[in-house]
Every structure is written in C-alpha cells, then in structure tokens.
C-alpha positions in Angstrom: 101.8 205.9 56.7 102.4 205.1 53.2 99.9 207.8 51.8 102.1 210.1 53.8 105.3 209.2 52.4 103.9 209.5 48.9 102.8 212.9 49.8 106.2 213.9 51.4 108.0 212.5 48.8 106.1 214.6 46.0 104.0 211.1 43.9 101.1 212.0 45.0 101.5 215.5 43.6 103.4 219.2 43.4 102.6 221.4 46.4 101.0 219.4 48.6 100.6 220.4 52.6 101.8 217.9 54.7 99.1 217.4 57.5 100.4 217.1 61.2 100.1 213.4 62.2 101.9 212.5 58.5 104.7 215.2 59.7 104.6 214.1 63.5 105.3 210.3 62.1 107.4 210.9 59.6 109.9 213.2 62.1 110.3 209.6 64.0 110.9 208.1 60.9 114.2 205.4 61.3 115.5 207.2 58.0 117.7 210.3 58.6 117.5 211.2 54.8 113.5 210.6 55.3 113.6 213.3 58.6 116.6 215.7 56.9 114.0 216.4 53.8 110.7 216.9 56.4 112.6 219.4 58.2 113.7 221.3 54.6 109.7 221.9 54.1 108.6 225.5 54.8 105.3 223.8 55.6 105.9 222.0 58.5 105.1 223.6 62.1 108.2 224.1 64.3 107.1 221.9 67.5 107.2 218.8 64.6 110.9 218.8 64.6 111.6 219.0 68.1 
C-alpha cells in the first residue's frame, strides 16, 4: 500500500502507470482528497471508480 501511494502521489517518479490492485485500494482509500486525485488520472480504468 505504501509503494502505491508513492507511485500515485508522483515520489516514486513522473509518468508512472498505476497498476489495478494500487488503483482498486486506493479508490477505497478513507481520504476524499486521496480518491478525488485517483479519479483525475487518465490512466485509471473506468470500473475502478465505481
């Protein structure tokens, strides 16, 4: 969980895909601000958010 919020939150580098389990936990995330910005990513796949 913590590699994916590094990745999500860009310190672990620029451009990098979020895979579906890190998107899947981090769109149950307690943090609105944490599941706002997952759902602004062009990478994410639909069904995540829903």
């Amino acid at each position: 969980m913590i590699a994916a919020m590094k990745r999500f939150l860009g310190r672990a580098g620029i451009g990098v895909a979020i895979e579906y389990e890190d998107a899947r936990d981090l769109a149950r995330h307690p943090d609105m601000q944490v599941r706002r910005k997952l759902a602004r990513r062009a990478d994410v796949k639909p069904e995540i958010l829903y």
